[in-house]
N, C-alpha and C positions, 0 to 999 in steps of 0.2 A: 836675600835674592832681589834681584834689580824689578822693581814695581813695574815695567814694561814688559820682562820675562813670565813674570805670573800674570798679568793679564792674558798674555798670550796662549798662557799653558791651560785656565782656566775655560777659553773658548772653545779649545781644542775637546777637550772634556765635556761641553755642551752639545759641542755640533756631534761627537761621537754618540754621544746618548740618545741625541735628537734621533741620529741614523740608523741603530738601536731598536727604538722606539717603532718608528715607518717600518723596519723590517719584521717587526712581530707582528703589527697592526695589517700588512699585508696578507703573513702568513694565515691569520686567523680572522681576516674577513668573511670569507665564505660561510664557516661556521658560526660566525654572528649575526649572518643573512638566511640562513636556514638553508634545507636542501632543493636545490634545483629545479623547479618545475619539469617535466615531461612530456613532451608535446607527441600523442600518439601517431603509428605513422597514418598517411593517409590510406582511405577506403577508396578500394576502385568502385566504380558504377554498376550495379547490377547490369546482366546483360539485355540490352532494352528490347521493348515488347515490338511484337511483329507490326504493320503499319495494320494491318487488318484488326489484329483484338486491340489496337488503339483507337481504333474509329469504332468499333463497336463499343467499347467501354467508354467514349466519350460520348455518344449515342444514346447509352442507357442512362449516364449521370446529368444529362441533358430535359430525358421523359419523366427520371423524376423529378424536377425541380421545379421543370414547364405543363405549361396548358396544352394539349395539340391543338395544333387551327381546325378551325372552325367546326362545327357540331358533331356531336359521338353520334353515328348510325347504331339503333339499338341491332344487339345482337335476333338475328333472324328465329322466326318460334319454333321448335319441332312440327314435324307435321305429322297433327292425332293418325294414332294407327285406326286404319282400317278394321273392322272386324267384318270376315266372310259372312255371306247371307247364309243363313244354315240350310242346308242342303235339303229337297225335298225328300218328306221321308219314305213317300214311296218309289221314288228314282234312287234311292238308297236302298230300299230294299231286293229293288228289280236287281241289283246289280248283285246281290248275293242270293241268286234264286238258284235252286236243284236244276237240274238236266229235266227231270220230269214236272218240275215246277213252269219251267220257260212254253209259252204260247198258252196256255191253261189259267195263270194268274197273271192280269196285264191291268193298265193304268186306269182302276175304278174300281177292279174288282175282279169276280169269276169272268171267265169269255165262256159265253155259249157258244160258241163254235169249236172253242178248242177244247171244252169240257165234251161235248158231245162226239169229239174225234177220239174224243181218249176211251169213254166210255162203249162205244161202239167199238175199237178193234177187236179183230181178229183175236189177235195176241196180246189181249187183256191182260189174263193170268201172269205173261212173260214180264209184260213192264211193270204189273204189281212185284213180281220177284227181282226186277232191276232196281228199283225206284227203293226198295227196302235194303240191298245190297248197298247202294248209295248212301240213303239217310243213317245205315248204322257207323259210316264212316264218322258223322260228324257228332259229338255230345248232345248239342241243345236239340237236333232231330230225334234222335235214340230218346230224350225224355219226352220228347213231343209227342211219337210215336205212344209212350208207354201209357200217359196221358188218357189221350183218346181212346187206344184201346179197351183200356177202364172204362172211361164213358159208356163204351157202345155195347159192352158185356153188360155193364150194370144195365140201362137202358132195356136192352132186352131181356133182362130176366123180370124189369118191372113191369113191362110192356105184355109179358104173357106170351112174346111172341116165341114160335120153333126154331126158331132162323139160328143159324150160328152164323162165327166169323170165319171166312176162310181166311183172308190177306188183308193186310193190312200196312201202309209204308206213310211218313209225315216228314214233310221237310218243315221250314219253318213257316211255311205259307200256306201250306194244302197237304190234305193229305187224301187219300186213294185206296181205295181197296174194296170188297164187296161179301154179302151173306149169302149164305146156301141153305138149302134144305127147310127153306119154308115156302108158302104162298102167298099169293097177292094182299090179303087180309095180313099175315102174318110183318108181312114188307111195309106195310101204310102202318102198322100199330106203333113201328119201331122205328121208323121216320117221325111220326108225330110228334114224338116222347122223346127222341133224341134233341133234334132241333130246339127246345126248352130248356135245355138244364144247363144252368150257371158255373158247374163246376168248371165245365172243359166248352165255353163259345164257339157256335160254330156261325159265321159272317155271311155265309154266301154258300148253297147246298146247290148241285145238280144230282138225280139220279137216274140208272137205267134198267128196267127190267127184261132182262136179258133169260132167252134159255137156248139151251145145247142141242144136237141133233137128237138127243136121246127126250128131251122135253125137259128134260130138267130144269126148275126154273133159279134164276139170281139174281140181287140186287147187286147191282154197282155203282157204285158211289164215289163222288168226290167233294169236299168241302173246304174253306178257305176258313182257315186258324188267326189270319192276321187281321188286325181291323183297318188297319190301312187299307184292306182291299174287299172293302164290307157289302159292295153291289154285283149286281148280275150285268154283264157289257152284253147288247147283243152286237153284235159285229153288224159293220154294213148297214145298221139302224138309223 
């Protein structure tokens, strides 16, 4: 073969291989470069905050970083509670006084006027049977009552005196009522002897010796149980 035909036929054969070659090396780039990166898509923006919680929230992140100007005023001090003056306790007690307590035990003590009003009526007998009508409505009366009672039984069976009880009524301040069927001797033995005894105090005594159109004679009595009210008032004094 002519030395110029095979050179020529020889190039032919290079450049084909050459072309060849770049055709594979294209196909199989990608896979010699690894897999593709992934670029995600974009994120939209949350939806933004109102202008209001943005001024507050930059307001807050503001106070804690900084100082406020100029000097903290301390917080103002409670103001100490008051405690009420305690209440007198015999304007406390006036105010929970019986119907037949009211004018008869007043601010000191017994009233001699109002003791000597009460002793003296007519209708003695009736307001003793109202006034015990009364006190049995309320507990502490009803033992007050039972009390004295006691006293004035025992009293006079120490005393020797005749007298018995007829009536007898105790609120929590005074109580009221009167003896029958003894005498002047008999009435002063069992005053004397009452008036002393410890068990059941009696603060402040009035009594009246009273008798009936028949001559029949009575003691009637009234005496103050509470010591808040331990003197004799004369009115008008």
């Amino acid at each position: 073969m002519h030395r110029h035909t095979r050179l020529i036929l020889i190039l032919s054969i290079i450049a084909l291989l050459a072309l060849g070659g770049l055709l594979w090396l294209l196909r199989y780039s990608a896979g010699l470069r690894g897999p593709a990166a992934v670029v995600p898509p974009p994120v939209a923006d949350a939806a933004p905050q109102s202008q209001e919680a943005a001024t507050a929230a930059d307001a807050a992140a503001r106070a804690a970083f900084t100082s406020p100007d100029g000097p903290q005023m301390p917080a103002a001090a409670p103001e100490p509670a008051v405690e009420p003056e305690p209440a007198d306790s015999a304007d406390w007690a006036r105010a929970l006084q019986f119907a037949f307590e009211q004018g008869v035990v007043v601010p000191g003590g017994l009233s001699q006027e109002g003791s000597d009003a009460l002793l003296r009526a007519e209708d003695f007998a009736q307001r003793v049977a109202e006034a015990a009508a009364e006190s049995a409505r309320d507990p502490e009366a009803v033992d007050m009552t039972r009390l004295y009672r006691d006293a004035i039984e025992r009293s006079l069976r120490e005393s020797g005196s005749r007298a018995r009880l007829a009536g007898l009524a105790c609120g929590t301040q005074l109580c009221v009522g009167a003896l029958v069927d003894g005498g002047a001797d008999d009435y002063r033995a069992w005053s004397d002897l009452f008036g002393k005894q410890g068990t059941a105090p009696v603060y402040a005594m009035n009594v009246y010796d009273a008798a009936d159109a028949a001559g029949v004679s009575a003691l009637r009595f009234t005496f103050v149980v509470d010591p808040d009210f331990s003197g004799i008032v004369v009115d008008g004094g």
